[in-house]
ROKEKE-781006 format. One record per residue (C-alpha): z, x, y; chain. Coordinates in nm, 4 decimals. Example, Ala and Ser with C-alpha at 12.3 -4.5 7.8 and 13.67 -1.06 7.14 Angstrom:
2
0.7800, 1.2300, -0.4500, A
0.7140, 1.3670, -0.1060, A
END
This chain:
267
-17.0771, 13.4641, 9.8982, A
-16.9637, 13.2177, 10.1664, A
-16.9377, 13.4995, 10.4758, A
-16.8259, 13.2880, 10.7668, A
-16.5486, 13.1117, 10.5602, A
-16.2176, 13.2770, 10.5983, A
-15.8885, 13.2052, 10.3388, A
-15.5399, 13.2367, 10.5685, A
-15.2560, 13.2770, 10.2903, A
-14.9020, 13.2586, 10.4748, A
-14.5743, 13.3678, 10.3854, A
-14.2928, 13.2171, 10.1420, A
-14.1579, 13.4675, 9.9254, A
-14.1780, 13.4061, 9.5929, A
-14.3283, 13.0518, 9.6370, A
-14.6205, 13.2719, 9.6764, A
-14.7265, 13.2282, 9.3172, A
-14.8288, 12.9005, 9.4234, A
-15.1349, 13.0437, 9.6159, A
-15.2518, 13.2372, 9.2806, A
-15.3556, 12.9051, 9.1255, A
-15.5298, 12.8295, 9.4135, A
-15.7430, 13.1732, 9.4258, A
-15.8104, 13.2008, 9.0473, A
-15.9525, 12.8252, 9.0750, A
-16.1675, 12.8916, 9.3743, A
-16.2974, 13.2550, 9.2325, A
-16.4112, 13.0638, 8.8905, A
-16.6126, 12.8145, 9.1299, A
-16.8162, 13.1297, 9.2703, A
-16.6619, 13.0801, 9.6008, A
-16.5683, 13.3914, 9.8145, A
-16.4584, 13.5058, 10.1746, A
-16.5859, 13.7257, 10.4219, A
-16.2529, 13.6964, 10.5787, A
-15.8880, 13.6988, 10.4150, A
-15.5322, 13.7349, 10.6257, A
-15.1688, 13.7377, 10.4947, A
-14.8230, 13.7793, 10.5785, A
-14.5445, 13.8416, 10.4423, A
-14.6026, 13.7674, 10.0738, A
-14.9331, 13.6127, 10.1310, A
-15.0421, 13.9669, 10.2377, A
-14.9756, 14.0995, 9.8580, A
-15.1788, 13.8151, 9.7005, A
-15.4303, 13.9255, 10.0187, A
-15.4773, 14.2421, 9.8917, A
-15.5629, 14.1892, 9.5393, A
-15.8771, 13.9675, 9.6953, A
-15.9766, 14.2617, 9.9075, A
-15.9790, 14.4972, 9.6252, A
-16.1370, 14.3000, 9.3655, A
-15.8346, 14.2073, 9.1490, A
-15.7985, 13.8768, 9.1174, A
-15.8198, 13.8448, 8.7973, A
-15.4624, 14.0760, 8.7715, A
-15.3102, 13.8335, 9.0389, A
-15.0968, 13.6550, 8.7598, A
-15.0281, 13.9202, 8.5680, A
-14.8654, 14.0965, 8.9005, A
-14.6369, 13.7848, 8.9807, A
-14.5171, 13.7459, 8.6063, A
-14.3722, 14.1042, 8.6453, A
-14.2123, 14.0070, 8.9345, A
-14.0813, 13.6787, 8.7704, A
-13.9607, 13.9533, 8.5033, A
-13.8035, 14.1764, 8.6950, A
-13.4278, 14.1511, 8.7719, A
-13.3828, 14.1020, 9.1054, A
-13.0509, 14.2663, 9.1777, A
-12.9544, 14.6072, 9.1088, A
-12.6477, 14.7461, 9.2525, A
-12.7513, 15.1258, 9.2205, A
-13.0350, 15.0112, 9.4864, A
-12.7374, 14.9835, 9.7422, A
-12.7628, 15.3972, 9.8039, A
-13.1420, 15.4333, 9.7110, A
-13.2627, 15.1952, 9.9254, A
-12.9376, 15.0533, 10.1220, A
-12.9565, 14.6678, 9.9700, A
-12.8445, 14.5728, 9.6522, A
-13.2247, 14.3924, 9.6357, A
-13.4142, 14.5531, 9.3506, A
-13.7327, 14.3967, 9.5681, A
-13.8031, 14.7617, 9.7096, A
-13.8259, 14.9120, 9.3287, A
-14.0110, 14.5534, 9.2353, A
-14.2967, 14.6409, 9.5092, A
-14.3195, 14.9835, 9.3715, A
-14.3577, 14.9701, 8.9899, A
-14.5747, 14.6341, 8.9943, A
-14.8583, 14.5734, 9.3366, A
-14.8153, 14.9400, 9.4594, A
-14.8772, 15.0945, 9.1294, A
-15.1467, 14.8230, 9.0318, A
-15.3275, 14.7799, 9.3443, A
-15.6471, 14.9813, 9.3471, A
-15.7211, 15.1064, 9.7104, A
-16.0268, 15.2232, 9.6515, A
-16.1468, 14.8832, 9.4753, A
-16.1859, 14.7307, 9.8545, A
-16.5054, 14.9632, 9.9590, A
-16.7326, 14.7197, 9.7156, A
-16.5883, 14.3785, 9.7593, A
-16.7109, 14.3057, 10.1168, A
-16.3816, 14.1412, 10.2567, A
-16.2167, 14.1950, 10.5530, A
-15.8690, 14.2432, 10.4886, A
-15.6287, 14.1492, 10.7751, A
-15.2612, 14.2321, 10.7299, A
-14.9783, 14.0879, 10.9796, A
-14.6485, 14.2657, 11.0080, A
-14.4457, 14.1769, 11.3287, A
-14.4104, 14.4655, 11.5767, A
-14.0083, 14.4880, 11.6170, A
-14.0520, 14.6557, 12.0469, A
-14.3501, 14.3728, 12.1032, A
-14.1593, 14.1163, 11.9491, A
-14.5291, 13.9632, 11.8285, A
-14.7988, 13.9817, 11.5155, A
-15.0179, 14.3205, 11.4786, A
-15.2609, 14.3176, 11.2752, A
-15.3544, 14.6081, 11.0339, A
-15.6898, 14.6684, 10.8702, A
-15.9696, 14.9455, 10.7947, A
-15.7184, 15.1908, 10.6308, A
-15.7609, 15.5225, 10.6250, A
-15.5868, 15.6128, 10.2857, A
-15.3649, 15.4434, 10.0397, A
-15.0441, 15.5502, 10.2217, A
-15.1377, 15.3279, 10.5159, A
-15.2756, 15.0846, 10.3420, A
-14.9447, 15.0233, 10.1317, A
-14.7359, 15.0996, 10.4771, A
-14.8699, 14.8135, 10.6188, A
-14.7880, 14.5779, 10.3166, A
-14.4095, 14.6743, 10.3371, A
-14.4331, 14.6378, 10.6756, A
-14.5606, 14.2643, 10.6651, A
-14.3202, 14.2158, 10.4155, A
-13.9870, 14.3966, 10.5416, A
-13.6932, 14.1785, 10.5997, A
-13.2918, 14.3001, 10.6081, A
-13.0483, 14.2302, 10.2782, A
-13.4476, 14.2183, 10.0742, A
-13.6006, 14.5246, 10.1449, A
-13.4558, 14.8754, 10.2176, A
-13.4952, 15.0399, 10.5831, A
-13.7515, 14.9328, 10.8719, A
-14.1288, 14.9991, 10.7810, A
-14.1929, 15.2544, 11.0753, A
-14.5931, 15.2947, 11.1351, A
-14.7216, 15.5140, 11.4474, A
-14.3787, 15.5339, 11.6029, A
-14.3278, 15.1195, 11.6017, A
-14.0778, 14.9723, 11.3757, A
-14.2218, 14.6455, 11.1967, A
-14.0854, 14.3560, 11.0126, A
-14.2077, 14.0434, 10.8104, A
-14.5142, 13.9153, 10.9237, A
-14.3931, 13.5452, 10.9071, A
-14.1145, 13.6135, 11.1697, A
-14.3430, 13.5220, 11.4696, A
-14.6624, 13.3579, 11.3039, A
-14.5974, 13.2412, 10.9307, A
-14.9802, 13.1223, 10.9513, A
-15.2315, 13.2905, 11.1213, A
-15.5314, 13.0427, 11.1001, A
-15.6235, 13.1411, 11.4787, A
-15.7030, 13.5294, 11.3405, A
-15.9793, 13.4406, 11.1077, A
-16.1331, 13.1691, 11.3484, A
-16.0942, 13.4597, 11.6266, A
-16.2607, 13.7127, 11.3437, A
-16.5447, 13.4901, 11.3615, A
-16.5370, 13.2557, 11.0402, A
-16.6458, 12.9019, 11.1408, A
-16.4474, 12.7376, 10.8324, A
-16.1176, 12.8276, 10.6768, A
-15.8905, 12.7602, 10.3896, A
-15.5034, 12.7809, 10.4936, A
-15.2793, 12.7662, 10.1665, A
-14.9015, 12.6446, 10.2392, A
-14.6087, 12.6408, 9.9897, A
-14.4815, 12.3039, 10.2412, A
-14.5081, 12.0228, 9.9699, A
-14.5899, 11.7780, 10.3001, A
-14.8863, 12.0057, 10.4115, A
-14.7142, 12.1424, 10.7373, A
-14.7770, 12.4287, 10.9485, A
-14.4186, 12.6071, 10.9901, A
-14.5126, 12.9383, 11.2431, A
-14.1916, 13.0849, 11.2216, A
-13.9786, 13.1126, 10.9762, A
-13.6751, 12.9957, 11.1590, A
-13.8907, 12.7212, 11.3312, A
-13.7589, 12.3967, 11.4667, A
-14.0353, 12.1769, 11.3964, A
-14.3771, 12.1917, 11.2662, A
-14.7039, 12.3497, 11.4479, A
-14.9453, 12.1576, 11.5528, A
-15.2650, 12.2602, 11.5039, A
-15.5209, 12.2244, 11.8475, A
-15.7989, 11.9516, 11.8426, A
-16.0247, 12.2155, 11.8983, A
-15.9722, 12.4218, 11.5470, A
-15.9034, 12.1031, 11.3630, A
-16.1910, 12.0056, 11.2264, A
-16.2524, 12.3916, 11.0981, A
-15.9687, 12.3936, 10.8693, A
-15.8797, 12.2650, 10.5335, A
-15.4927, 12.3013, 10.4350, A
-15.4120, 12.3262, 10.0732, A
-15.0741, 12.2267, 9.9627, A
-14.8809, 12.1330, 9.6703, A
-14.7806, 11.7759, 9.6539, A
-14.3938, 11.8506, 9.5115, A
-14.1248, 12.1223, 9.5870, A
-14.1960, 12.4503, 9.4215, A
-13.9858, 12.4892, 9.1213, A
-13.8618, 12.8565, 9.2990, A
-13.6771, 12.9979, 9.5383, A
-13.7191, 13.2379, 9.8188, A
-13.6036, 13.5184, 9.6452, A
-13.5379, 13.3801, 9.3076, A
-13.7656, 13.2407, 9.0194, A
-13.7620, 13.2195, 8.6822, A
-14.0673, 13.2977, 8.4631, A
-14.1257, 12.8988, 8.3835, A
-14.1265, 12.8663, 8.7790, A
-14.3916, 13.0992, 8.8815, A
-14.6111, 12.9298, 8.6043, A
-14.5611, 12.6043, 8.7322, A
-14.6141, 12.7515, 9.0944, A
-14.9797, 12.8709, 8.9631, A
-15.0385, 12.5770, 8.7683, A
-14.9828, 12.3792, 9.1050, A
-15.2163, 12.5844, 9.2587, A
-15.4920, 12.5323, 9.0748, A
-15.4717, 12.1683, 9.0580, A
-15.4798, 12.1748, 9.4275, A
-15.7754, 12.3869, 9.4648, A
-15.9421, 12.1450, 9.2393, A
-15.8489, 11.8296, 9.4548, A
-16.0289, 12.0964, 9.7622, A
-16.3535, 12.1063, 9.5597, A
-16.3360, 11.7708, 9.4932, A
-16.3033, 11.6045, 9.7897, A
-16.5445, 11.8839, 10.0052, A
-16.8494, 11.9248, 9.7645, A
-17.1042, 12.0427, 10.0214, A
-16.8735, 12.4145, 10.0978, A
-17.1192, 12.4799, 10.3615, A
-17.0484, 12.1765, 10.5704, A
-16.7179, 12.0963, 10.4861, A
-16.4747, 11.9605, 10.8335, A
-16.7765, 11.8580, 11.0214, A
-16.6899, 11.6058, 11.1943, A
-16.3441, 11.5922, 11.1309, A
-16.0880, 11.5205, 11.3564, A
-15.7817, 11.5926, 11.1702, A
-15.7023, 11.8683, 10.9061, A
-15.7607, 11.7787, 10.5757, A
-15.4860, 11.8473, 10.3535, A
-15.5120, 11.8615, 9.9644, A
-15.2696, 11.8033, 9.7794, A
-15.2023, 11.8878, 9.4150, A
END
């Protein structure tokens, strides 16, 4: 196990079948994190790291490829015609195994945007499975998708990728002198908010401790809609980029010194 390298998986919906290619190639390599943060959907795909599933990862995201993703009954169960909220509920909140993140040794990190703050919180050493899967809707919650507001200790919280879409600084701050960042941007770029003007650019200072994996084509999905086909090709992306990372940083224990840019692989 690699302990100071950290894996930052951001937001993008449903595009976030791209970063289980990526995860399922780097597991089979033998490489692991001591440190792993999401948002927004990256925080689902998060989870199954931190409790030792990531060999279910696929199987999760071709239910949700499955599923239909409008049901107009949801509109007084859950006030949005969205079926997401049901989605959430029969496929990562029934599969997910809490207690599966005691022996895996990561540190889970889990970034839902605090609605009176107007900035990322970060959630991690739950208690029980109720806060554990609190904070996942939270980092997830947006209006029209999901139902009502996540509310968690008297704070209201929406989707993580609001306000920071790609929290590299969190695992550098959690002490991890390395990290992976995986972004669904075809060009490799750093969007922090999801309603951003321009790209983020990353400071000279954490540059040469980051590696961005990216696919090298537009994601054959939507935000909120994919077909079953799409979410394959998604994964299969992933894992040729993850290859192209092993590839071109052999020595893992090394890998940015030196640097002065961010690498970015591309698939």
């Amino acid at each position: 196990m690699t302990g100071d390298l950290g894996l930052v998986l951001s937001g993008g919906f449903l595009r976030g079948a791209f970063q289980v290619g990526v995860v399922e190639a780097l597991h089979a390599r033998g490489l692991r994190f001591g440190v792993v943060a999401g948002v927004s959907s990256g925080a689902w795909n998060a989870a199954c790291i931190a409790t030792g599933q990531v060999h279910e990862m696929r199987e999760f995201w071709l239910a949700v490829a499955r599923a239909p993703k409008l049901r107009w009954r949801n509109l007084w169960r859950h006030a949005t015609p969205s079926n997401f909220p049901e989605i959430v509920r029969q496929v990562p909140m029934r599969r997910l195994r809490f207690e599966g993140m005691e022996d895996s040794g990561v540190r889970l990190l889990i970034g839902a945007t605090s609605v009176r703050e107007r900035r990322l919180r970060w959630f991690e050493g739950f208690d029980d499975r109720q806060a554990f899967f609190d904070s996942l809707m939270a980092s997830n919650y947006l209006p029209g998708v999901y139902g009502r507001p996540i509310r968690i200790g008297g704070r209201y919280y929406v989707d993580g990728g609001l306000v920071d879409n790609v929290p590299y600084e969190a695992v550098l701050e959690a002490g991890c002198q390395r990290a992976l960042v995986v972004v669904p941007d075809w060009h490799g770029r750093i969007w922090k908010r999801l309603l951003s003007r321009g790209p983020h650019e990353v400071p000279r200072a954490s540059r040469r401790r980051l590696i961005v994996i990216h696919p090298d084509a537009p994601l054959p999905v939507g935000r909120v809609r994919a077909t079953l086909d799409g979410v394959l090709c998604c994964i299969d992306a992933g894992h040729r980029a993850a290859e192209k990372a092993l590839a071109a940083c052999p020595d893992w224990d090394s890998f940015g010194a030196g640097s002065a840019e961010p690498k970015e692989i591309e698939a």
